[in-house]
Steps between C-alpha positions, in 0.01 A plus 500: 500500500159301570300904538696591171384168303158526598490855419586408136272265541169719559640736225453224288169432562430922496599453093285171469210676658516840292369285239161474625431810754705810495390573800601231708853419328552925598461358845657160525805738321515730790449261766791276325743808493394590865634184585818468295615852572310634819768401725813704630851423324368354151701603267201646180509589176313744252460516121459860397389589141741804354388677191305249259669189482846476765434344826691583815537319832494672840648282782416572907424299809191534675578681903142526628167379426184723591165352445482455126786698418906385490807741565742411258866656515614545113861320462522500164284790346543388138675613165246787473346799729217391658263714647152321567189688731745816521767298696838444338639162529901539576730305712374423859184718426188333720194441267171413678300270218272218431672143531297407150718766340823305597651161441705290672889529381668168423 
């Protein structure tokens, strides 16, 4: 619970700092969501635009971490088809991703 707070925490200051450098709230974003959602079992979240304006969410838990890159196994793929980087996101599909892309699920 203490990792998940401070998590939140840095992602907070991520969107404080965008307002000054770009640059550096890209990374304190990345480094926040490394820690928040880099670890085996956390249960993560996506928000996936469909069409113009309807929003879908894509549920999963992450099974492996690899360097900068998290294994998440999709749970809930959403309302919608998603196919993102020419992988189809389905039931128990295994989609190798950034942890930036992903949120933790509350």
């Amino acid at each position: 619970m203490k990792r998940l707070a401070a998590s939140f925490a840095v992602l907070l200051v991520s969107a404080v700092a965008s307002a000054n450098d770009g640059q550096l709230a890209r990374a304190l974003h990345e480094s926040a969501a490394r820690a928040a959602v880099g670890h085996p079992g956390v249960m993560v979240c996506r928000q996936l635009l469909v069409g113009i304006v309807n929003r879908d969410w894509v549920r999963g838990e992450v099974i492996e971490v690899q360097g900068h890159l998290i294994a998440v196994r999709i749970e809930d793929p959403g309302r919608f088809p998603h196919i993102l980087k020419g992988v189809p996101y389905f039931h128990g599909a295994v989609v190798w991703t950034a942890p930036a892309e992903w949120t933790p699920c509350l």
